[in-house]
N, CA, C and O atoms as a Tinker XYZ file with bonds, in Angstrom:
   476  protein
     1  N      0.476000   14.112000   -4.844000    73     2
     2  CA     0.175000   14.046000   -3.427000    64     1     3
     3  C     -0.363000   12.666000   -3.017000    63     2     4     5
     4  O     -0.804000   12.556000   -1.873000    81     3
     5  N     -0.372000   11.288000   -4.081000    73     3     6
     6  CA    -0.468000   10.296000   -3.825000    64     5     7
     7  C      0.429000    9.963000   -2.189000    63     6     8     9
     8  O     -0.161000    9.548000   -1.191000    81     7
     9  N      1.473000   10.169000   -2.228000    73     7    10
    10  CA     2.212000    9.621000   -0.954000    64     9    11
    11  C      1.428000   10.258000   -0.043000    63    10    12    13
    12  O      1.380000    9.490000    0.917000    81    11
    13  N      0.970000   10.951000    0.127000    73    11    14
    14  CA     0.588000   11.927000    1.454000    64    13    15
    15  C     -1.227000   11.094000    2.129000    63    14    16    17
    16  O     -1.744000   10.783000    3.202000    81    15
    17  N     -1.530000   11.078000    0.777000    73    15    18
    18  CA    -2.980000   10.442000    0.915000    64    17    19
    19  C     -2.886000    8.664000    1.845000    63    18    20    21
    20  O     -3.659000    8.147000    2.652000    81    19
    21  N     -1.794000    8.259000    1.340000    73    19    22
    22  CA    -1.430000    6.378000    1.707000    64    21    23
    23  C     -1.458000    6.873000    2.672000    63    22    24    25
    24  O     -2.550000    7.196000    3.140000    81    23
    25  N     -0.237000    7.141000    3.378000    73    23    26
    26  CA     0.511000    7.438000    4.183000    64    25    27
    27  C     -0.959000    7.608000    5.474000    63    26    28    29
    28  O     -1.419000    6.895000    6.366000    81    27
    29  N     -1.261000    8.943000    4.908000    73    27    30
    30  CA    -2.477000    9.058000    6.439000    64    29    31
    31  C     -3.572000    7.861000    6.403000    63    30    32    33
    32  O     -3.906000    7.242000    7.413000    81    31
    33  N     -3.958000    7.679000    5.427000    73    31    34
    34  CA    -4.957000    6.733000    5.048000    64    33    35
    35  C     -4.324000    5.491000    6.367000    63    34    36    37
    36  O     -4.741000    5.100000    7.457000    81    35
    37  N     -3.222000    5.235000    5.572000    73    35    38
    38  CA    -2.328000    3.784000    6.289000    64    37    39
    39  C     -2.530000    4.242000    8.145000    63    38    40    41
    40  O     -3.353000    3.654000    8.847000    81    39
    41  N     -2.069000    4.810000    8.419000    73    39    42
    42  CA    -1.780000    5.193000    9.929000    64    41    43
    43  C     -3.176000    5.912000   10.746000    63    42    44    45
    44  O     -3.456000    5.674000   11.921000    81    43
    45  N     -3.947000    6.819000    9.852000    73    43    46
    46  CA    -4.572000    7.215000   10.804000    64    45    47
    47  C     -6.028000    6.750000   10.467000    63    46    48    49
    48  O     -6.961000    6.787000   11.269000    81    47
    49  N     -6.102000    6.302000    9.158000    73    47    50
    50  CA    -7.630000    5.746000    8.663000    64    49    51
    51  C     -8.420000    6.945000    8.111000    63    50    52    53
    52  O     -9.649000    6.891000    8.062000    81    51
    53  N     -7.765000    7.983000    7.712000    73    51    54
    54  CA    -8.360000    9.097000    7.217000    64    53    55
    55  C     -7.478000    9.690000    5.671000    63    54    56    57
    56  O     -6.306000    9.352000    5.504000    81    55
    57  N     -7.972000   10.301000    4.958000    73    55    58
    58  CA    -6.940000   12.060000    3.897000    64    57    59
    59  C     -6.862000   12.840000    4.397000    63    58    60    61
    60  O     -7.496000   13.877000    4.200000    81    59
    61  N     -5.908000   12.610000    5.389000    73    59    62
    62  CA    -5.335000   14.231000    5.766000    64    61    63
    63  C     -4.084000   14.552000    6.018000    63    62    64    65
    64  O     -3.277000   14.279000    6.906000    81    63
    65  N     -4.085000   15.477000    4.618000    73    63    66
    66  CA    -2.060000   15.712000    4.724000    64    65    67
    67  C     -1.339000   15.926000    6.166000    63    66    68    69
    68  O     -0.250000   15.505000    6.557000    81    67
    69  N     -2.194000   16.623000    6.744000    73    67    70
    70  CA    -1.968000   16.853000    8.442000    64    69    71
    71  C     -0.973000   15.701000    9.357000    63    70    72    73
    72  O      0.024000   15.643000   10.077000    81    71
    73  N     -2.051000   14.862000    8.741000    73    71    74
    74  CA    -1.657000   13.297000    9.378000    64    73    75
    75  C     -1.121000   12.043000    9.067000    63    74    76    77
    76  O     -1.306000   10.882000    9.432000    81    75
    77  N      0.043000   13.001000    7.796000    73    75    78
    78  CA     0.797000   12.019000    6.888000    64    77    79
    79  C      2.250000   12.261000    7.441000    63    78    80    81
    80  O      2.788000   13.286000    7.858000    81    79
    81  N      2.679000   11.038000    7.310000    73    79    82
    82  CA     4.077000   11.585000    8.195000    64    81    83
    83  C      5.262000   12.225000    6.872000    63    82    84    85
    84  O      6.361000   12.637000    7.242000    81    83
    85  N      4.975000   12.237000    5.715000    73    83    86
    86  CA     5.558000   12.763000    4.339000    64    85    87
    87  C      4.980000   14.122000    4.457000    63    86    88    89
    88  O      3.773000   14.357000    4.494000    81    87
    89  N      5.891000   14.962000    4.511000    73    87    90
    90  CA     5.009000   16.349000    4.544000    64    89    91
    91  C      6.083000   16.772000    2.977000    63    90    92    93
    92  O      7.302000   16.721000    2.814000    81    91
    93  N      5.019000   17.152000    2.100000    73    91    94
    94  CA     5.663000   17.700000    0.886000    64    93    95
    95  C      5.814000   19.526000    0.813000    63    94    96    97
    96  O      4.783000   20.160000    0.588000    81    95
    97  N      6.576000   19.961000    0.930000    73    95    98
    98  CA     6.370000   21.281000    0.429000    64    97    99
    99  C      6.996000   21.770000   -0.593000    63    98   100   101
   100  O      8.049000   21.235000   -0.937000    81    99
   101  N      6.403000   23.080000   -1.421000    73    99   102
   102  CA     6.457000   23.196000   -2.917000    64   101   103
   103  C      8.097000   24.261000   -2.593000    63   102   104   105
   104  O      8.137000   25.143000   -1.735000    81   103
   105  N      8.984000   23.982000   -3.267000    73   103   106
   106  CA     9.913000   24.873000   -3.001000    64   105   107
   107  C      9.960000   25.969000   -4.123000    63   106   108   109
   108  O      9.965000   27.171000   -3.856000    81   107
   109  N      9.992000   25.472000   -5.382000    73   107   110
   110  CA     9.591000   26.470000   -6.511000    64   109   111
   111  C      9.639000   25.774000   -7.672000    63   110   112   113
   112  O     10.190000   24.692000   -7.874000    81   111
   113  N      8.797000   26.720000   -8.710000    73   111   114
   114  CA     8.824000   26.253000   -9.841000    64   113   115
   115  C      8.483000   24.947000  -10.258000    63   114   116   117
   116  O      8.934000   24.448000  -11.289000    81   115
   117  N      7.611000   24.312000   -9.402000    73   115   118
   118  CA     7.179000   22.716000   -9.748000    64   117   119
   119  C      7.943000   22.013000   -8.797000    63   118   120   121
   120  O      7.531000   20.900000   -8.470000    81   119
   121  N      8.885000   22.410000   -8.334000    73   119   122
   122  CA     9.976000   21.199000   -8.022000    64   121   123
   123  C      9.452000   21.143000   -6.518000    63   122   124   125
   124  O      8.822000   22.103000   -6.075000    81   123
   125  N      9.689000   20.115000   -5.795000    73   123   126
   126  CA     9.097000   19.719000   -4.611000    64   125   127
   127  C     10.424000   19.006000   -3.549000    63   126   128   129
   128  O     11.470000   18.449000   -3.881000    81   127
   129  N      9.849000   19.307000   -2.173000    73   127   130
   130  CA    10.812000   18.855000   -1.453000    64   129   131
   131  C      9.919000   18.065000   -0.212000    63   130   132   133
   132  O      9.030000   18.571000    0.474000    81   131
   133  N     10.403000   16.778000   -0.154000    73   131   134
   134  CA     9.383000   15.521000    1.071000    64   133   135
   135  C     10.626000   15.721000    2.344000    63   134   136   137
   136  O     11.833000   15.504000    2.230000    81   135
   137  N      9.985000   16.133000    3.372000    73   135   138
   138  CA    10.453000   15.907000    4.218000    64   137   139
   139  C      9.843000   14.363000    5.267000    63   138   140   141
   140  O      8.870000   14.198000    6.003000    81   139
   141  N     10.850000   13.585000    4.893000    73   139   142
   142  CA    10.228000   12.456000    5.192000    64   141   143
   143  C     11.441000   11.904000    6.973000    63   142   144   145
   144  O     10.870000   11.517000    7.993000    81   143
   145  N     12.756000   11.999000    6.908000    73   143   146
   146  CA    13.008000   11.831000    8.274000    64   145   147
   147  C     14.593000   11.662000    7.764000    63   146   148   149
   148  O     14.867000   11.085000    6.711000    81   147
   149  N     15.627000   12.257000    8.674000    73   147   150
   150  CA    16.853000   12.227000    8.970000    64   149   151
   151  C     17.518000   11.394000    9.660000    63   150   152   153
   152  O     17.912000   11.803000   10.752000    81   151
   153  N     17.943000    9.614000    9.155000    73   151   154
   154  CA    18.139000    8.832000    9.833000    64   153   155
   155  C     19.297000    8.986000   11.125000    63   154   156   157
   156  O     19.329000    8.478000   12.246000    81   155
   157  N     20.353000   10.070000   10.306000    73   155   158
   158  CA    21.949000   10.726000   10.843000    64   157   159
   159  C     22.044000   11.305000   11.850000    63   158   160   161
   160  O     23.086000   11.351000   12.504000    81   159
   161  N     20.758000   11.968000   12.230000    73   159   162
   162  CA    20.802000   13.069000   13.255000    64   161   163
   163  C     20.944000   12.889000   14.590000    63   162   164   165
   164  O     21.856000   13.245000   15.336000    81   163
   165  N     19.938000   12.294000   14.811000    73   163   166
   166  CA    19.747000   11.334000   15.962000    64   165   167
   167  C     19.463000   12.330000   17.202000    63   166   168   169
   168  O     19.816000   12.032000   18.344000    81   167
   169  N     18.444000   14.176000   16.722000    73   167   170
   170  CA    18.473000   14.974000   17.687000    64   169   171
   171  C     17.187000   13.902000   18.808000    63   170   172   173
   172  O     17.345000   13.520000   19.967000    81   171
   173  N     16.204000   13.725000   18.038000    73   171   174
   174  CA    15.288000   13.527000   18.661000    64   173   175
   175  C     15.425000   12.190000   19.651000    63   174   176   177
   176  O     14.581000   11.898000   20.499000    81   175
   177  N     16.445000   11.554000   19.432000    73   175   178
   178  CA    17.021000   10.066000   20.047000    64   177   179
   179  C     17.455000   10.607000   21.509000    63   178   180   181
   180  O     16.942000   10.247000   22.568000    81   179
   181  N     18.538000   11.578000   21.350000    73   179   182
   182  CA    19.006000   12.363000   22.219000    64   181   183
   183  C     17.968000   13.379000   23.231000    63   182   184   185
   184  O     18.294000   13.635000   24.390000    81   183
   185  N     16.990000   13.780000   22.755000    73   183   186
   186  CA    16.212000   14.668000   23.356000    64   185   187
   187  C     15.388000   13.354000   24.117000    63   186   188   189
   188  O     15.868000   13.290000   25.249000    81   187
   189  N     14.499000   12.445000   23.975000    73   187   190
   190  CA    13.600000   12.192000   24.869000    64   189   191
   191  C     13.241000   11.774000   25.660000    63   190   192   193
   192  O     13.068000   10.556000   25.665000    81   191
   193  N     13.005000   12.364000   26.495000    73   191   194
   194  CA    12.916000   12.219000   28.283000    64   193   195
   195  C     12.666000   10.819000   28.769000    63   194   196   197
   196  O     13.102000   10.449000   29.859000    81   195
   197  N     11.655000    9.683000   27.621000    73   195   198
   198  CA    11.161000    8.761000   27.936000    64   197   199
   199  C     12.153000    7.412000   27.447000    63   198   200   201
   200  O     11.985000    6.260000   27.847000    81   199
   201  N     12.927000    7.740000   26.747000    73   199   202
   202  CA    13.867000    7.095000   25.546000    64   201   203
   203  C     12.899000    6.129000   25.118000    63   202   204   205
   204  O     13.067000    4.918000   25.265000    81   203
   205  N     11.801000    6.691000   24.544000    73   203   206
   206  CA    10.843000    6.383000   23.759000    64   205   207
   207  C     11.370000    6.161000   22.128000    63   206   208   209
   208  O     10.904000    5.330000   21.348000    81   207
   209  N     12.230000    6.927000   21.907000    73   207   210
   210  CA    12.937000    7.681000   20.420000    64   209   211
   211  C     13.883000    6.763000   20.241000    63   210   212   213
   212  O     14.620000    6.696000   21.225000    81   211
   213  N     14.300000    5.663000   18.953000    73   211   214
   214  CA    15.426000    4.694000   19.360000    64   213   215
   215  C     15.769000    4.435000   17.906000    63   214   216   217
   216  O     14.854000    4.704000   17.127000    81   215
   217  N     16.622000    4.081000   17.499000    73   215   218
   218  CA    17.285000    3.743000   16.030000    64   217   219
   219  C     17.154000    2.265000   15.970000    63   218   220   221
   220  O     17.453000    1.592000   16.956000    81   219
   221  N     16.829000    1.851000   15.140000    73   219   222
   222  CA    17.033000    0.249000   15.028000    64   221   223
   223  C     18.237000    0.244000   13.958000    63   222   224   225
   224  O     18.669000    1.253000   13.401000    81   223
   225  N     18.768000   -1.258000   13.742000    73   223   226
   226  CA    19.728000   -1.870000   13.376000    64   225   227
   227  C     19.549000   -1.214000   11.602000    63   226   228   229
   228  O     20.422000   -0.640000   10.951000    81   227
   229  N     18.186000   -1.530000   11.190000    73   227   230
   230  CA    18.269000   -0.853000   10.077000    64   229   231
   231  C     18.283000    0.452000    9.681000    63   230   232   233
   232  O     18.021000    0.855000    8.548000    81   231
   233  N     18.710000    1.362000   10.994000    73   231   234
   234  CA    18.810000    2.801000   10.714000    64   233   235
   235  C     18.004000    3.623000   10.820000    63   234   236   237
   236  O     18.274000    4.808000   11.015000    81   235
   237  N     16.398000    2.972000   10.670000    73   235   238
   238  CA    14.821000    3.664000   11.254000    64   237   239
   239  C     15.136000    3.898000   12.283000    63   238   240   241
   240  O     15.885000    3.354000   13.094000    81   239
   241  N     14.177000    5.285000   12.270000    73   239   242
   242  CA    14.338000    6.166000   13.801000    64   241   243
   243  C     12.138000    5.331000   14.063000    63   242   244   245
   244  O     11.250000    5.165000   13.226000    81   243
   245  N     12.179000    5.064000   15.614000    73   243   246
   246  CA    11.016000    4.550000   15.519000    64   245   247
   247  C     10.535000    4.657000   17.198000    63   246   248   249
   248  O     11.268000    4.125000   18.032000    81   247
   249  N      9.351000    5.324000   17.616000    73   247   250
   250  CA     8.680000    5.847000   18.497000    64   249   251
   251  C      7.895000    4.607000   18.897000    63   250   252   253
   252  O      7.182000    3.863000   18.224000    81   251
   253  N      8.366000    4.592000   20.709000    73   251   254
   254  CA     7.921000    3.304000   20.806000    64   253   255
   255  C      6.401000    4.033000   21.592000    63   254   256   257
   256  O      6.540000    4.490000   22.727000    81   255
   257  N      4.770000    4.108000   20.808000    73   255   258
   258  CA     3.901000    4.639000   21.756000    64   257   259
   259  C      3.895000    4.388000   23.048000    63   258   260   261
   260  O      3.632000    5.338000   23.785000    81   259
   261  N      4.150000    3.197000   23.593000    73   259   262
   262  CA     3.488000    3.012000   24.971000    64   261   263
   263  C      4.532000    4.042000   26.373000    63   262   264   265
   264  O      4.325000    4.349000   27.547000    81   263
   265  N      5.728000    4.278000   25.304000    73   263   266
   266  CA     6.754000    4.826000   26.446000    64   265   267
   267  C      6.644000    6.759000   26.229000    63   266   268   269
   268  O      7.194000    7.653000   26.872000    81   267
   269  N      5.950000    6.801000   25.368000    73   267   270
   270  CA     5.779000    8.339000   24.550000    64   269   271
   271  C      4.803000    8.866000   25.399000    63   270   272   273
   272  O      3.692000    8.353000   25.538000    81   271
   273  N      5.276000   10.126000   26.114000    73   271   274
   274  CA     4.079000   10.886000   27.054000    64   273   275
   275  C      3.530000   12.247000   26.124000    63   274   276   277
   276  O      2.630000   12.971000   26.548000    81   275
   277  N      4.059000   12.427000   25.093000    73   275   278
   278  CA     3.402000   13.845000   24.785000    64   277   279
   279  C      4.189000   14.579000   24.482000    63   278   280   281
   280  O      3.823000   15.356000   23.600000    81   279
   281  N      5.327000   14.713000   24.890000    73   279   282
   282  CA     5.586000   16.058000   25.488000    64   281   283
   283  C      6.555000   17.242000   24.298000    63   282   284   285
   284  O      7.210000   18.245000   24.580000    81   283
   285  N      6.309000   16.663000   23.091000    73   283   286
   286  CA     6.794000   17.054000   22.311000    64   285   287
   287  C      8.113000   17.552000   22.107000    63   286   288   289
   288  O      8.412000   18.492000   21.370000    81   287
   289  N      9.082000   16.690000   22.980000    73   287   290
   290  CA    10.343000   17.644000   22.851000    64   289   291
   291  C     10.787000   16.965000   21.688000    63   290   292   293
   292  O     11.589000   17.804000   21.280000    81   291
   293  N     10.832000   16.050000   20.876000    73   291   294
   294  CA    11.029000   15.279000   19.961000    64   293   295
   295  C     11.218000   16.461000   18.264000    63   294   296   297
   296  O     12.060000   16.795000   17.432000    81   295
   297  N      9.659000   16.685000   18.654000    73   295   298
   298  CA     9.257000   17.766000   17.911000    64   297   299
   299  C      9.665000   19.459000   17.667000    63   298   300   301
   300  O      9.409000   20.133000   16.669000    81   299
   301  N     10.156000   19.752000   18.530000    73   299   302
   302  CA    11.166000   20.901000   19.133000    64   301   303
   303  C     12.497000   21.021000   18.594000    63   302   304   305
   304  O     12.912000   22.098000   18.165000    81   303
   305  N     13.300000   19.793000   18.595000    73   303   306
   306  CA    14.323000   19.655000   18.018000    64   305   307
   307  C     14.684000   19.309000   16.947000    63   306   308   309
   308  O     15.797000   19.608000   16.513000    81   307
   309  N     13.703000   18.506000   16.201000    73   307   310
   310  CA    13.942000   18.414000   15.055000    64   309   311
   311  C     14.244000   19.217000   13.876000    63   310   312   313
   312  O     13.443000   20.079000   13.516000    81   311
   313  N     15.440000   18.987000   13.182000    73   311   314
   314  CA    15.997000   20.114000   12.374000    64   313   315
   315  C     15.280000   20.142000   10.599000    63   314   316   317
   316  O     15.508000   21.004000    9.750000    81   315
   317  N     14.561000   19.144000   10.484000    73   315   318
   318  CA    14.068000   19.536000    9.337000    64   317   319
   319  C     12.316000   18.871000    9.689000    63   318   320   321
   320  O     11.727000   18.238000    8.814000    81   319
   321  N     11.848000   19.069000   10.693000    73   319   322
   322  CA    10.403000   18.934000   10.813000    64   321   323
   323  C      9.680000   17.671000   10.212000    63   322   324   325
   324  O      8.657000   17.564000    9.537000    81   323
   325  N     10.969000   16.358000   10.913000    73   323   326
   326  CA    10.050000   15.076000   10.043000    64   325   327
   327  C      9.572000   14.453000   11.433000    63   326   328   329
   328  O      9.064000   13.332000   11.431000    81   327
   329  N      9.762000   15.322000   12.870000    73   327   330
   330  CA     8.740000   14.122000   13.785000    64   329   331
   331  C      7.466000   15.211000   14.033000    63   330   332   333
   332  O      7.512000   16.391000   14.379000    81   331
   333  N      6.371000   14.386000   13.735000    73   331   334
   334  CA     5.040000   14.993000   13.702000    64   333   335
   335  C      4.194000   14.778000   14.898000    63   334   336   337
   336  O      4.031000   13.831000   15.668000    81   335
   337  N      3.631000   16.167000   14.781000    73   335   338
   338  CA     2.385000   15.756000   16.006000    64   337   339
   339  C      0.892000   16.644000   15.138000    63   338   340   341
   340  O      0.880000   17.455000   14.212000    81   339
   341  N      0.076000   16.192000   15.734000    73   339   342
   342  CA    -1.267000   17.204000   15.287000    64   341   343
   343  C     -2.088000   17.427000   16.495000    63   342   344   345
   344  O     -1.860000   16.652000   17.424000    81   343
   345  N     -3.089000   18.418000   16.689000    73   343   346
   346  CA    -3.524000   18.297000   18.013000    64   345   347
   347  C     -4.698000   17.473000   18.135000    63   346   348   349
   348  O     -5.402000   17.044000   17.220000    81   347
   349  N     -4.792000   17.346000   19.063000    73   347   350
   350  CA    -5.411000   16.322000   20.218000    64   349   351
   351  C     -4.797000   14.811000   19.728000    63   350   352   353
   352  O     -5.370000   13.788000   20.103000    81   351
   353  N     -3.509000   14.744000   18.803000    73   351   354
   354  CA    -2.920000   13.682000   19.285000    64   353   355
   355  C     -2.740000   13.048000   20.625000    63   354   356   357
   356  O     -2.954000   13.733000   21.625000    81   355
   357  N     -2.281000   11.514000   20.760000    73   355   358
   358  CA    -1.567000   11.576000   22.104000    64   357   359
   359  C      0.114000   11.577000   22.127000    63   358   360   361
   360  O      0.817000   11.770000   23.119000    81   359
   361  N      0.487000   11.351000   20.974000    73   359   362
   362  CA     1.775000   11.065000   21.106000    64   361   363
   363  C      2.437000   11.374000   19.549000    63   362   364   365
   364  O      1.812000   11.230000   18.498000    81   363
   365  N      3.524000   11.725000   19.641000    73   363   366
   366  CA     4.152000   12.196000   18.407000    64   365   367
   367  C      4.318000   11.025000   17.347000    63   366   368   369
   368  O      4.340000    9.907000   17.861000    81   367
   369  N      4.448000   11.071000   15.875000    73   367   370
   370  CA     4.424000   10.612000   14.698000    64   369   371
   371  C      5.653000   10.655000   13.767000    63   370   372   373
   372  O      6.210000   11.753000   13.744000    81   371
   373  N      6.246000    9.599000   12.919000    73   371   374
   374  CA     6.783000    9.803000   12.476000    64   373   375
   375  C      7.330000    8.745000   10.822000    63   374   376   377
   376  O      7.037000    7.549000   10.822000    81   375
   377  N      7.997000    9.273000    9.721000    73   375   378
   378  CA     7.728000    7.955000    8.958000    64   377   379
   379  C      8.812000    6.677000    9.083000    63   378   380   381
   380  O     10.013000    6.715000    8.818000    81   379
   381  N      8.131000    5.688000    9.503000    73   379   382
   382  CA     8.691000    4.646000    9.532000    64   381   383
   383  C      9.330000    3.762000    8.228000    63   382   384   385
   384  O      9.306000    2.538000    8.356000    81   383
   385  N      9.774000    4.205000    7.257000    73   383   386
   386  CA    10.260000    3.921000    6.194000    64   385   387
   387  C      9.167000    2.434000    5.866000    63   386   388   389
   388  O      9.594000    1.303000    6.095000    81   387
   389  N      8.123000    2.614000    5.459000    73   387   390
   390  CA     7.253000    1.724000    5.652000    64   389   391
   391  C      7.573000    1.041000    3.815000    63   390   392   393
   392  O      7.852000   -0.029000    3.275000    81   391
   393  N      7.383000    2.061000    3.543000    73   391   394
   394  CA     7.452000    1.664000    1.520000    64   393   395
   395  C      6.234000    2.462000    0.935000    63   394   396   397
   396  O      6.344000    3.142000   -0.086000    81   395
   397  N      4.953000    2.326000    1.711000    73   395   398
   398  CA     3.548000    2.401000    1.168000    64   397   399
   399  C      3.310000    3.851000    0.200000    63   398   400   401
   400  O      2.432000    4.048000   -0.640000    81   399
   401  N      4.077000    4.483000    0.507000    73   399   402
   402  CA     4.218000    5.918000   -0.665000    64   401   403
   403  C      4.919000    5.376000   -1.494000    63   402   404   405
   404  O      4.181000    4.911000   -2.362000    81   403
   405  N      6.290000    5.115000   -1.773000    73   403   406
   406  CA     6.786000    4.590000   -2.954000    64   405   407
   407  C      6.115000    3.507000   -3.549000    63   406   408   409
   408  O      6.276000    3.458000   -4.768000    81   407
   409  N      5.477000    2.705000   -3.108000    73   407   410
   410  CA     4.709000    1.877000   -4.237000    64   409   411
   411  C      3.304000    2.521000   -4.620000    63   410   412   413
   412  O      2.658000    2.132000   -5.594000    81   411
   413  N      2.902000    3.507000   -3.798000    73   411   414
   414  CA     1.963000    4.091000   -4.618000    64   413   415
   415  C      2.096000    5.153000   -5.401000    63   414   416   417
   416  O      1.259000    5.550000   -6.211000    81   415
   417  N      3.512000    5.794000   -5.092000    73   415   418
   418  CA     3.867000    6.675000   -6.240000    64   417   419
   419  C      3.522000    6.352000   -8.206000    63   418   420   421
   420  O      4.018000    5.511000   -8.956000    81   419
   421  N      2.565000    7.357000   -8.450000    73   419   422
   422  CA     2.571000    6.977000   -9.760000    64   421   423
   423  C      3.491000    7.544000  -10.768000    63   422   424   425
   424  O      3.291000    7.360000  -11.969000    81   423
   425  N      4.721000    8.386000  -10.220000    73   423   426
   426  CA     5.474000    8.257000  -11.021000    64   425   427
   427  C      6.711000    7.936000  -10.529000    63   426   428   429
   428  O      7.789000    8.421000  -10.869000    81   427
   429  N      6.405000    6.732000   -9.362000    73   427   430
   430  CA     7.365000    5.958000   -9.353000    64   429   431
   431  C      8.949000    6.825000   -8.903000    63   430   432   433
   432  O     10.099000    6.464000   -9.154000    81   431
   433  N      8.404000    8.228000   -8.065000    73   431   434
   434  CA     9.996000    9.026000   -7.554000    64   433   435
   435  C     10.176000    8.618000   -5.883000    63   434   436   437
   436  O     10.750000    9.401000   -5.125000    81   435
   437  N      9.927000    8.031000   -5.668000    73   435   438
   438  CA     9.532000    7.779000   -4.177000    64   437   439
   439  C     10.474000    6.009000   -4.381000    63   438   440   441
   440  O     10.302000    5.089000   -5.180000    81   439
   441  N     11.581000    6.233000   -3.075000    73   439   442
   442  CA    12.013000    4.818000   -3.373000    64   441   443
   443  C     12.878000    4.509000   -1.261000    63   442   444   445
   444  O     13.832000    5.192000   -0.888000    81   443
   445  N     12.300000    3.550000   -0.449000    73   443   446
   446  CA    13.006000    3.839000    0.535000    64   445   447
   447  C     14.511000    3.004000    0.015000    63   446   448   449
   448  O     14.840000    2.507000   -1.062000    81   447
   449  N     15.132000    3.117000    1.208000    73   447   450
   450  CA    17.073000    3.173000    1.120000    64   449   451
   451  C     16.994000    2.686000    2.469000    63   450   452   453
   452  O     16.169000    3.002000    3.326000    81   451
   453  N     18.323000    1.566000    2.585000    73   451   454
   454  CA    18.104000    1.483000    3.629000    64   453   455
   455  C     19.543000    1.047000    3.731000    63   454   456   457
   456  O     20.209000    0.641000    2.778000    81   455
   457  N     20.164000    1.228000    5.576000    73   455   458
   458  CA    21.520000    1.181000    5.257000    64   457   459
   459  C     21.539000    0.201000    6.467000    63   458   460   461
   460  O     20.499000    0.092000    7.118000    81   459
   461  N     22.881000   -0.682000    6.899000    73   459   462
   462  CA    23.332000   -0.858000    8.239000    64   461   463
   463  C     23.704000   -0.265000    8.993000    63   462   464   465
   464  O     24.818000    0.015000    8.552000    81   463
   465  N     23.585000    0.359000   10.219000    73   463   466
   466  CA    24.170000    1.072000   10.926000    64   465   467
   467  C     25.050000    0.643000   12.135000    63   466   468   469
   468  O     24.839000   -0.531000   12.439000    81   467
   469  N     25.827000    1.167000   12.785000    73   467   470
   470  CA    26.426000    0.787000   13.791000    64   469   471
   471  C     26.099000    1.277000   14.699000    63   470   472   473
   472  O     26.171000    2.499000   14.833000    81   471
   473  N     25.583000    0.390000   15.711000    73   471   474
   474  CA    24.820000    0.743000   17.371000    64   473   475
   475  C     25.589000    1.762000   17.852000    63   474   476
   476  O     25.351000    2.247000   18.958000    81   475
């Protein structure tokens, strides 16, 4: 749960899995599944009212705060639960393919990917 600890640490200045944008859940038997973000989908791009929600060139999906009102539709649509909110946030969360979990991974399973995309 190293990634989960950076991760909030990095963004919110606290440990709280809550407020890590890597949400790990145990699927079985040891084995684990990170829902970390669906560059392909592009529901939440499509959903927001503010076009706050935008893809860059390198394929990151990335929330611009100042244009983000709240309103969680971002969060609504998302098909595997990688844009985050917690309450009394102001504005939704999400992982920015930053690296900071994979280099603190201590066993080193954590690696970002990154592709070109076409606008």
């Amino acid at each position: 749960m190293t990634c989960t600890s950076v991760c909030s640490k990095l963004y919110f200045k606290e440990e709280n899995p809550a407020k890590s944008c890597i949400q790990v859940n145990d699927m079985s038997h040891g084995a684990f599944h990170l829902v970390v973000c669906d560059q392909e989908c592009m529901a939440c791009v499509r959903e927001c009212p503010t076009q706050a929600i935008s893809r860059a060139k390198s394929g990151a999906i990335t929330i611009d705060r100042k244009k983000c009102v709240g309103c969680l539709a971002c969060v609504a649509v998302c098909p595997i639960g990688a844009m985050r909110w917690f309450p009394g946030a102001a504005v939704t969360f999400k992982c920015i393919a930053c690296g900071a979990c994979a280099r603190a991974c201590p066993k080193q399973a954590l690696e970002i990917v990154t592709k070109e995309v076409e606008a």
